[in-house]
Each structure stands twice: as C-alpha cells, then as structure tokens.
NULUMNU-417493 format. One record per residue (C-alpha): residue in three letters; x, y, z. Coordinates in Angstrom, 1 decimal. Each point is the difference from the previous one (the first is absolute). Layout:
N
ATOM     r        x        y        z
ATOM   Ala        X        Y        Z
...
END
This chain:
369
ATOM     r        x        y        z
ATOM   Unk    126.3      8.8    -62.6
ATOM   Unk      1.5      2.2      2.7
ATOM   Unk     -2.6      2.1     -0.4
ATOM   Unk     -2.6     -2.5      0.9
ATOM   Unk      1.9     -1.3      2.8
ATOM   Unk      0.0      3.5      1.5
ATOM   Unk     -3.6      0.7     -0.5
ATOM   Unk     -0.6     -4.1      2.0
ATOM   Unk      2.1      0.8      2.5
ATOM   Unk     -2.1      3.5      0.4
ATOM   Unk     -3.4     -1.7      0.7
ATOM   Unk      0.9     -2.9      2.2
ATOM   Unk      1.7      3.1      2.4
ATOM   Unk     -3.0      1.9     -0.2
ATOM   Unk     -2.3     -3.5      0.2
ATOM   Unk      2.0     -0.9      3.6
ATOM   Unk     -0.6      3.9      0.8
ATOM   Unk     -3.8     -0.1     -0.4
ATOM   Unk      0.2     -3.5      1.9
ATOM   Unk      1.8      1.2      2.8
ATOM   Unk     -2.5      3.3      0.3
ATOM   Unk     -2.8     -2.3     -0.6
ATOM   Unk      0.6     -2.4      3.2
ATOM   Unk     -0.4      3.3      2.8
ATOM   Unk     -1.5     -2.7      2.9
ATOM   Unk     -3.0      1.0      1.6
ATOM   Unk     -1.5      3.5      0.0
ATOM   Unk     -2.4      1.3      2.0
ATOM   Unk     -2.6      2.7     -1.3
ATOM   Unk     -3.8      1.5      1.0
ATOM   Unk     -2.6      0.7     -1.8
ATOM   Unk     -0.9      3.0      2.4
ATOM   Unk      2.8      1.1      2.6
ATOM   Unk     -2.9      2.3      2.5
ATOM   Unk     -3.3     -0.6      0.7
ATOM   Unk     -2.4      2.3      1.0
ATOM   Unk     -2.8     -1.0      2.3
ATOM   Unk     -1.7      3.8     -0.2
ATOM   Unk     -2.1      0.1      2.9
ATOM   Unk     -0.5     -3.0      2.6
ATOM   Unk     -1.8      0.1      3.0
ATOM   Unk      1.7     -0.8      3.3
ATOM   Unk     -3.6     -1.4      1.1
ATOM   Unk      0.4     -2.7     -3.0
ATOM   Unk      3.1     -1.6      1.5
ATOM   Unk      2.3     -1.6     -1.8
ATOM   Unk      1.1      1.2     -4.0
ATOM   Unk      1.8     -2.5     -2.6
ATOM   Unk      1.4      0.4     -3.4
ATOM   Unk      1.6     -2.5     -2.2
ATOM   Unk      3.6      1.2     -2.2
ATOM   Unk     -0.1     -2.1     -2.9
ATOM   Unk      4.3     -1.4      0.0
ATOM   Unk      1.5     -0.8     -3.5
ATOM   Unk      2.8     -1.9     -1.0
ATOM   Unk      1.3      1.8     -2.7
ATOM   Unk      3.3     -1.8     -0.1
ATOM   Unk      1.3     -3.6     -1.6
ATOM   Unk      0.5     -2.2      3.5
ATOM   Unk     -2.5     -0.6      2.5
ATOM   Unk     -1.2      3.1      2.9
ATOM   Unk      0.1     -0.7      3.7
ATOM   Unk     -1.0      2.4      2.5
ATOM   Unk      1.9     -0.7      2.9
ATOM   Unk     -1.5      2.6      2.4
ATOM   Unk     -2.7      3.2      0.3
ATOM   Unk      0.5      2.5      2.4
ATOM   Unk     -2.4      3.0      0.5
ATOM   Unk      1.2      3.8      1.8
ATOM   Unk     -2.7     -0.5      2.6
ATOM   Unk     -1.6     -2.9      2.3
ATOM   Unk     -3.1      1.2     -1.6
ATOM   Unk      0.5     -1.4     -3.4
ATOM   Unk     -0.1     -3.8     -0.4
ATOM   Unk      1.6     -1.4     -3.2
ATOM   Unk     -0.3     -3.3     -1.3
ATOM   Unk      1.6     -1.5     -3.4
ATOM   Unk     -0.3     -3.1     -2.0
ATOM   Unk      2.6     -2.3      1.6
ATOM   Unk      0.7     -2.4     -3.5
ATOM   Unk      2.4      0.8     -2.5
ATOM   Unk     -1.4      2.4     -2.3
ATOM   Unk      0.6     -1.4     -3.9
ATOM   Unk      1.5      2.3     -2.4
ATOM   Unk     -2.6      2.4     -1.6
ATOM   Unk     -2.6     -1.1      2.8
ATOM   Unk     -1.5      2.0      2.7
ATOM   Unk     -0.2     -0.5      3.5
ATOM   Unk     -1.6      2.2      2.9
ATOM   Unk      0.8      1.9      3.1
ATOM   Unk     -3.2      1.1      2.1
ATOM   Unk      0.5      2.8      2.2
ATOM   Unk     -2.5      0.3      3.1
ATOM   Unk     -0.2      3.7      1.7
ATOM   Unk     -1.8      0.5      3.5
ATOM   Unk     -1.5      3.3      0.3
ATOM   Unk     -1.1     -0.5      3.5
ATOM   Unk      1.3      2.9      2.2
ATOM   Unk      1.5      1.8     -3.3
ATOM   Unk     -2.2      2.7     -1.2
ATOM   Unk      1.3      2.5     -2.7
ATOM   Unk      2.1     -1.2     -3.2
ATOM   Unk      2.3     -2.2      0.1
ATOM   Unk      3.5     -1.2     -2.4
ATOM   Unk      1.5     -3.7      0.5
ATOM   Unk      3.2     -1.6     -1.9
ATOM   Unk      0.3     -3.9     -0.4
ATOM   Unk      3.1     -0.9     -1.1
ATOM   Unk      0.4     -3.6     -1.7
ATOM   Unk      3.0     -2.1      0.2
ATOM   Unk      0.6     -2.6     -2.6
ATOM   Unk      2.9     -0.9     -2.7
ATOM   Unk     -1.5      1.8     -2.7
ATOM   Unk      1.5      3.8      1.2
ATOM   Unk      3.0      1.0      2.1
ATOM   Unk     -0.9      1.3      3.0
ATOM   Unk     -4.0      0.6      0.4
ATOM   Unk     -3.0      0.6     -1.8
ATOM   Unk     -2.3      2.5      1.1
ATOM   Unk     -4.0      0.5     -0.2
ATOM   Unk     -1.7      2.1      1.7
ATOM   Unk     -3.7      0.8      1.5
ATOM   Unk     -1.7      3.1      0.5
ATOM   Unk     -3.3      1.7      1.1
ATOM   Unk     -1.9      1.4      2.8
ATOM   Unk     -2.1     -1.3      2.5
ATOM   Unk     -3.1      1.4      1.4
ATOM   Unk     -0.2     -0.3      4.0
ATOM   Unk     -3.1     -1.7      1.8
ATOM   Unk     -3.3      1.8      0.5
ATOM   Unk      0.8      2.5      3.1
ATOM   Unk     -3.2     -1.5      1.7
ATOM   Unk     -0.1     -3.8     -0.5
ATOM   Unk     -3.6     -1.8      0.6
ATOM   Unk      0.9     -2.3      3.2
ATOM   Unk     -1.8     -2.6      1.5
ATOM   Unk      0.4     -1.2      4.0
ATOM   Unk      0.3     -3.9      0.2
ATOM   Unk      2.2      0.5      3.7
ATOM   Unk     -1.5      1.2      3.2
ATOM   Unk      1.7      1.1      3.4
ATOM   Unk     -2.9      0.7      2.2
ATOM   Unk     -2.1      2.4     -1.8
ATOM   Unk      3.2      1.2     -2.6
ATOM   Unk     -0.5     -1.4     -3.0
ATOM   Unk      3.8     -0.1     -2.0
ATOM   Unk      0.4     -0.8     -3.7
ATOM   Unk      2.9     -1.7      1.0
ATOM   Unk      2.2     -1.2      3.2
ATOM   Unk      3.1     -0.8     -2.4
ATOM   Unk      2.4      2.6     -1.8
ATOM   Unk      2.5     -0.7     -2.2
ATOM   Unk      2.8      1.5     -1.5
ATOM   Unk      0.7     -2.9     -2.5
ATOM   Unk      3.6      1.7     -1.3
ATOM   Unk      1.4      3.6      1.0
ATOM   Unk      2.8      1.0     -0.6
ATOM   Unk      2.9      0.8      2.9
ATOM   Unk     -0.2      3.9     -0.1
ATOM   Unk     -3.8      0.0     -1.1
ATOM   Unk     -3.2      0.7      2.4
ATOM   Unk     -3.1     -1.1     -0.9
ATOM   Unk     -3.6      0.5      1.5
ATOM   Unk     -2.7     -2.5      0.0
ATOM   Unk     -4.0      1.1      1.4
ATOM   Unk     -2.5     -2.0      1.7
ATOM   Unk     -3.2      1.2     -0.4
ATOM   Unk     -2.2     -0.6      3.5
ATOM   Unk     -3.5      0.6      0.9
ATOM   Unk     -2.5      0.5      2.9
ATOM   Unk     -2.8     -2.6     -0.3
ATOM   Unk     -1.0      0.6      4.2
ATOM   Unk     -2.5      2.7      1.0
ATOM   Unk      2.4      2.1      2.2
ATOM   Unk      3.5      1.8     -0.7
ATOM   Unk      3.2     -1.8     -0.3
ATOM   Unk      3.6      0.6      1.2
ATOM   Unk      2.5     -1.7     -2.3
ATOM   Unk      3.6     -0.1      1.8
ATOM   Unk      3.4     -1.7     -1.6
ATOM   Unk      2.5     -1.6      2.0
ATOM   Unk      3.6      1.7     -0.1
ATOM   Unk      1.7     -1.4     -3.1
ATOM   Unk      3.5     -0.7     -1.0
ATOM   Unk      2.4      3.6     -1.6
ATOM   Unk     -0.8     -1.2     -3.6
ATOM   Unk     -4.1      0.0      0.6
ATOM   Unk     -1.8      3.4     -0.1
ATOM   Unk     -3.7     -0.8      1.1
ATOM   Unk     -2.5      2.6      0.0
ATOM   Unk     -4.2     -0.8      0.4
ATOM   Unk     -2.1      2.5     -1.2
ATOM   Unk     -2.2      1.3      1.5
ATOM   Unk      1.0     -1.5      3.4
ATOM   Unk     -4.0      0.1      1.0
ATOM   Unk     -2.4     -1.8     -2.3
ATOM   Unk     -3.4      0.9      0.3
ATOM   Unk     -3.0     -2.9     -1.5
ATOM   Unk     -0.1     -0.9     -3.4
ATOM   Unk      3.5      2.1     -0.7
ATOM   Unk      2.8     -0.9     -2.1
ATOM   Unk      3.6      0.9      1.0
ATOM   Unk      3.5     -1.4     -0.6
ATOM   Unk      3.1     -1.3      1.4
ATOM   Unk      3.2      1.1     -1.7
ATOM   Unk      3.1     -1.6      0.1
ATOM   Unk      3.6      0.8     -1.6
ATOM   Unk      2.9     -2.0     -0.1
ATOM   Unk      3.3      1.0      0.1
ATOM   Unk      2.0     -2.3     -1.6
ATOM   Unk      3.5      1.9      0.6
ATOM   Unk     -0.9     -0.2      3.9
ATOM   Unk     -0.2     -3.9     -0.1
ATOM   Unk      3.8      0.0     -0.5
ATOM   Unk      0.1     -3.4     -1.3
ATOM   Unk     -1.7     -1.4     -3.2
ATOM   Unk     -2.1     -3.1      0.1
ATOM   Unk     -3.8     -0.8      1.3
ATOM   Unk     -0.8      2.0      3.0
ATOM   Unk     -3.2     -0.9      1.6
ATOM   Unk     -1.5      1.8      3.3
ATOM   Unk     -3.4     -0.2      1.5
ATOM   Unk     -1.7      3.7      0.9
ATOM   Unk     -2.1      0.1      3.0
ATOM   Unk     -3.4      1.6     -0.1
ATOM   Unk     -2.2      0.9      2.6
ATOM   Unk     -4.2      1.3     -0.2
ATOM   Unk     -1.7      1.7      2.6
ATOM   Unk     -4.0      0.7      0.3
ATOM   Unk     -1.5      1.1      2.4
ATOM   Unk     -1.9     -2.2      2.1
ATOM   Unk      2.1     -2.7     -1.0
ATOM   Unk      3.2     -2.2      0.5
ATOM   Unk      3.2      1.0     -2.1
ATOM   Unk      0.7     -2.3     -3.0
ATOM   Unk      3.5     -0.8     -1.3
ATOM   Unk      1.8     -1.9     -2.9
ATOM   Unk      2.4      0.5     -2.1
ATOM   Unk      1.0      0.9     -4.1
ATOM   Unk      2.1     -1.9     -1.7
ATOM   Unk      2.9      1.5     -1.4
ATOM   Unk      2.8     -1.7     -2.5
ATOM   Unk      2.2      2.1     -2.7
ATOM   Unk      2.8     -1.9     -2.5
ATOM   Unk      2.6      2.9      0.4
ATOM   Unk      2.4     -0.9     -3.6
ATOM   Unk      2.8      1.5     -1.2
ATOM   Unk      0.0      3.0     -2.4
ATOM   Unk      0.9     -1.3     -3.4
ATOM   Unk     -0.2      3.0     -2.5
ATOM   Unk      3.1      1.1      1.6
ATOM   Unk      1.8     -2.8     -1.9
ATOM   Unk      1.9      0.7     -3.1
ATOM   Unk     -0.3     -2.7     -2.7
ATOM   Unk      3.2     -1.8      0.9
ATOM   Unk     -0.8     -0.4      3.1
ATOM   Unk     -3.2     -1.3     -0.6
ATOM   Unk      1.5     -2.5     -1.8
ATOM   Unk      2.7     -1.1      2.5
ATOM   Unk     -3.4     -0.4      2.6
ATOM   Unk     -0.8     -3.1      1.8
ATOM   Unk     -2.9     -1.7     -1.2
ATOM   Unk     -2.5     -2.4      2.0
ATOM   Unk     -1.1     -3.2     -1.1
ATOM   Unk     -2.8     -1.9      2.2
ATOM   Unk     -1.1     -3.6     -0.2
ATOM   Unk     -3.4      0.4      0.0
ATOM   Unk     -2.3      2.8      0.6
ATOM   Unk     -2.6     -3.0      1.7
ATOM   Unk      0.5     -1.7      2.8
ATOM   Unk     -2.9     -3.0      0.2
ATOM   Unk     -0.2     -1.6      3.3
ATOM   Unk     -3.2     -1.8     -1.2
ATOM   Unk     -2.1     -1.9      2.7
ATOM   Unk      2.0      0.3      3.6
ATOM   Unk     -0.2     -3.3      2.3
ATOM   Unk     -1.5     -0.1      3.1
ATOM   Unk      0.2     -1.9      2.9
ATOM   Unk     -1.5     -3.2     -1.2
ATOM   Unk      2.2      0.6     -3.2
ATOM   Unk      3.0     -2.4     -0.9
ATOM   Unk      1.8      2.6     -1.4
ATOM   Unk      2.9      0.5      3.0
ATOM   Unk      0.4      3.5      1.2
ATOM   Unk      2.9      1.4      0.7
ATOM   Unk     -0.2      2.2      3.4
ATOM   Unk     -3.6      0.0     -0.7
ATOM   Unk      0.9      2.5     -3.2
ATOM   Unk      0.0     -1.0     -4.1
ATOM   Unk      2.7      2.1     -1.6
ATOM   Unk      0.6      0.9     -4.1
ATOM   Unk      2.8      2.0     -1.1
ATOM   Unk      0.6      2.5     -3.1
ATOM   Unk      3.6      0.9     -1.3
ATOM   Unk      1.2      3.5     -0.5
ATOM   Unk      3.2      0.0     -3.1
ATOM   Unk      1.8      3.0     -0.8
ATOM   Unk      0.5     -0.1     -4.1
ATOM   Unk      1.6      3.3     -0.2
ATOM   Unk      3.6      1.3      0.1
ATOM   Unk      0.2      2.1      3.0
ATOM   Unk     -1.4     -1.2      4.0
ATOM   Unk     -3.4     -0.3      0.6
ATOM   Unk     -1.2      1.6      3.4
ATOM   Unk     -3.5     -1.6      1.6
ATOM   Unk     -1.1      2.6      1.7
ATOM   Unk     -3.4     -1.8      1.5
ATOM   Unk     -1.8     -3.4     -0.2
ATOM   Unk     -3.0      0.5      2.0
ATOM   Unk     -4.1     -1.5      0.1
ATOM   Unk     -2.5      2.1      1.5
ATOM   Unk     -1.8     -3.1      1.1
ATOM   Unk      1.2     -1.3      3.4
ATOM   Unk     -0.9     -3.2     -0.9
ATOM   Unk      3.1     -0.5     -2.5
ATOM   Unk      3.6     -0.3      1.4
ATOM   Unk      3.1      0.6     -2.0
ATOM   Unk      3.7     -0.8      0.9
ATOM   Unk      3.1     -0.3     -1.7
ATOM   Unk      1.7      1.7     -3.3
ATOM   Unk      2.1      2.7     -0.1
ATOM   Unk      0.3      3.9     -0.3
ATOM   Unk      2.8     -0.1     -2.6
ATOM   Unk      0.3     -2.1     -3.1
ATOM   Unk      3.0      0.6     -2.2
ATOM   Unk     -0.3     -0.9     -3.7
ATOM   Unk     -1.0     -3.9     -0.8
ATOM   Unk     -1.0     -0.5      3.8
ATOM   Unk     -2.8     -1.3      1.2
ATOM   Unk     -2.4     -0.1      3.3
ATOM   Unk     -2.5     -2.0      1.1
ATOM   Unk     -2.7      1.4      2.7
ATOM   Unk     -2.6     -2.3      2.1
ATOM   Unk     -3.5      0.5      0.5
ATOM   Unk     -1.9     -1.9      2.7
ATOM   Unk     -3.2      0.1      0.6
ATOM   Unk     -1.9     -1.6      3.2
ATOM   Unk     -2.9     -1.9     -1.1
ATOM   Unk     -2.0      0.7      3.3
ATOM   Unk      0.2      3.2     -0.4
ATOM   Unk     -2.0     -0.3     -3.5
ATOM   Unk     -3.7     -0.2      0.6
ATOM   Unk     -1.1      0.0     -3.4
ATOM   Unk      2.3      1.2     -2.5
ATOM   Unk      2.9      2.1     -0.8
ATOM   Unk      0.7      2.2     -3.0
ATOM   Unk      3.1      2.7      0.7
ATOM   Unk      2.4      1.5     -1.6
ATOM   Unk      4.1      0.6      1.0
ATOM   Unk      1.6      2.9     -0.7
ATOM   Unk      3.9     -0.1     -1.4
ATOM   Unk      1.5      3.8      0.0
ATOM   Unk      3.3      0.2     -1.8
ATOM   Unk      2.2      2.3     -2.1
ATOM   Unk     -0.6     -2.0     -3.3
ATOM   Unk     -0.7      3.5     -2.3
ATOM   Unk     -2.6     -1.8     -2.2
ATOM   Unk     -2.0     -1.6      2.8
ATOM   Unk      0.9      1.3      3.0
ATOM   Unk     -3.3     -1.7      1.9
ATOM   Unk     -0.8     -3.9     -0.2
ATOM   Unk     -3.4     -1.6      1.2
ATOM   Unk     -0.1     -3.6      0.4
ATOM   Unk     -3.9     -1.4      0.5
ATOM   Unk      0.1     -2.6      2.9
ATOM   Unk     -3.4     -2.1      0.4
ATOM   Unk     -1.3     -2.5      1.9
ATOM   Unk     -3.1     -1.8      1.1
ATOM   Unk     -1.2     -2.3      3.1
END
C-alpha cells in the first residue's frame, strides 16, 4: 500500500509539473524572419511585404509597438489580440526613392509574447531610375519651358545632401540665357549650359545640404531666375524650394528606440466643408473660420516639434508647442480667410518631429466656396 501511495504521489508532481510548463503566456513566433524582395525598381515606388505573426503560446498575443532601423521602412501590425495558435500580420512598406544599390532593414516587434524584441528583417537591391527620363513641359517662363517650378526634398536626413534636376527647354527661335538668383549656403545651383539655343534641352541642378541648414524641420526658399533674349525684355520668377530636414535614426540602438517619443495626431483630415460668405448666417470671427488638430506624445521620452508649416499662404496656424513630455498634449489652430478662397482649397500641413517611426506628419486641409 505504501508502494502505491508513492507511485500517486509521483504522478500528481509530475501532472502539476506538465501544468505549470504547459501555461508559458503568449509566445510570439514567424513563419519567415527575412524577406527578400530580389530586385525592385526605384522607378516603381513604393515595395510591401506581409510577415505572417503566430501565436504559438497558451494566452492571448498583443503587439504593442513596431519599429523599423530606417524612416524608409513603414510597418504596420494587426492591432487585436492575436488568439492562441492564430496568426496575425505585420506589413512592412520600403521606399526606394533616392536609394539605389542593395539595401538591409531590421523591424523589431514589441509585444508580451518575448522579452525584449523580436526581429524581422528585409533585404534586396534597388535599381536606380533611367539616367535620361522622358519629360514633358506643362510650365512656361517666357519661351523656357520647365518640367517643373517646385522641388522637393520630402525627408533628408541632417548630415545628408541631396540633388534634385529640372529639366528645361527652348521652345523660342533665338538663344536663351538662363541666370539663378544667389541662393542661401545650403543650395548649390548650377544651369547647364547657361545659353540655350532653339529646340535644346538643358538642366538646372540643385543640391541641398542638409548639415548647412543647422536646424531640422521644413525649410522653404524661393530661387530667383532671370531669361534674357535678345531683342527682348528680361523675364523673372521664381522655383520653389521646400526640404523636411529629420533626424538620423539608424544611429539609435534598440533601447533607445524604445524609450522614443511617439506622435499621435487627431486626424490626418481637416474638412472645412462649404465656407460662409457675406450673406451667410454663419458669424465670422475676425472675418477668419478656424479648425484645430491635436498633437499627443505616447511615448516615454520628450517629444521635440521641430516644424508645423503649410506651403499655401492661404492657411494660418498658431498655437501648440515645441516640447511635449510623455502623456502631454497640444492643440494647434488653423484659420483660414474665406475671401481669400476663390473656389476651392485642397492643402496639405507639414508636422516635422523626432518621433523615430514617423518622423513627418501631413494633415489634408480642404475647403470649398
């Protein structure tokens, strides 16, 4: 009888043994951990892939945060729980744009099925644009004919420089002159040739030094250009110039990353809908309607704004801040004059901050007389 006693005894220890291996929590786990996109063309744009997620554990999977080594990769992840032995997804967006040759990325997933993070990874190598595009000439200054009047530099980073071309054309029946304006230290301009003859094609070059701005944020600056014929009257205007200078991320170690602020926005849409006029009962306020969007920092360090700016002149914007420590939130005001909207408006503001996975916000703003 002893016996017998020893041997029940034996199991129900190993029974609560199994039981207490058996309940481990959550576990995260991929089916793949790199993918390999081979060759992608920077001309193509943007390149997704989808990391199937499994929950290989015995309570319920939540993926609390996604961060990639570079403002070039976008992740998103399923946001529900993810059921034991279910599956959920992270999608992971690269932008070859400006990034020929190959190219290695880490995402590392946060959630409270591993200590610590879990890593994927994407790979592969991008083939850089045609050297000789096909353009075609919808602007006109005098008898120049530009491919564009606007450059942008929609995210450089703050010890990068970056060159952007505009291709031109002589459309008149006598040789043109194409002078620049002097520029600001972080522009290097160049037109080439300087003399267009008819029916040529030449370029204007221009490189950004981000590292020469001193400051991040948008910068914006308006390059003067002058054209001379002869036999007639100089013409002028200007190109538009705007650059989102960002912070450099892949310097951040992993714990760092995860100690990073992170910005949360209200909307990404501000509707004004139909604006009142004078006849309107709707009461204006110093002749201006305003909206307002809310900037909230949901990470564990400050959050620095380094820039809320519109392009449009049209579109005013006032209060926030330039600091948000953890949990704090600020609101900013837009106004908008509705005389000053002849037909429509369609915009977009630009938020510049030091948020490592999104370091560069747009807000749509639209209205309509």
């Amino acid at each position: 009888m002893p016996h017998f006693k020893t041997i029940v005894l034996a199991l129900m220890a190993m029974l609560a043994i199994t039981t207490a291996e058996a309940q481990e929590g959550a576990r995260i786990t991929a089916d793949e951990l790199t993918y390999n996109f081979g060759t992608i063309a920077e001309a193509d744009g943007l390149a997704s892939h989808v990391f199937t997620i499994r929950n290989s554990g015995d309570a319920p999977l939540v993926i609390t945060r996604v961060t990639a080594s570079c403002g070039c990769t976008r992740p998103e992840w399923t946001k529900d729980p993810i059921a034991p032995g279910t599956t959920g997804e992270v999608k992971i967006t690269y932008n070859p744009k400006g990034r020929p040759g190959p190219f290695y990325k880490t995402i590392s997933i946060f959630s409270n099925g591993k200590k610590g993070s879990f890593r994927l990874a994407i790979k592969g190598n991008v083939s850089p644009k045609p050297a000789e595009p096909t353009f075609i000439y919808p602007y006109a200054i005098g008898d120049l004919k530009l491919h564009t009047k606007t450059v942008l530099f929609s995210s450089i980073r703050e010890e990068e420089t970056l060159g952007e071309k505009i291709s031109v054309k002589n459309e008149g029946d006598s040789p043109l002159t194409i002078r620049l304006g002097k520029a600001p230290e972080y522009l290097t301009t160049q037109v080439n040739p300087i003399t267009l003859q008819p029916g040529k094609v030449g370029e204007i070059t221009i490189l950004f030094d981000a590292k020469a701005v001193k400051r991040k944020g948008r910068t914006r600056m308006k390059l003067p250009l002058t054209l001379q014929q002869e036999g007639k009257e100089k013409v002028t205007c200007e190109i538009q110039i705007a650059a989102n200078v960002i912070d450099n991320f892949s310097k951040l170690s992993a714990d760092k990353k995860a100690q990073a602020p992170i910005a949360e926005l209200s909307g990404t849409l501000l509707e004004f809908g139909k604006l009142p006029n004078k006849k309107s009962i709707v009461p204006l306020i110093g002749g201006k309607v305003t909206g307002t969007f809310e900037i909230t920092n949901a990470g564990k360090s400050p959050l620095h704004i380094y820039s809320v700016t519109c392009d449009d002149e049209r579109v005013r914007l006032s209060g926030g801040k330039k600091v948000l420590k953890p949990g704090m939130t600020a609101t900013f005001k837009v106004s908008l004059r509705p005389k000053d909207i002849k037909t429509q408006l369609e915009t977009l503001i630009n938020v510049v901050c030091d948020d490592p996975n999104g370091p560069i916000r747009l807000i749509k703003v639209t209205a309509y007389k």
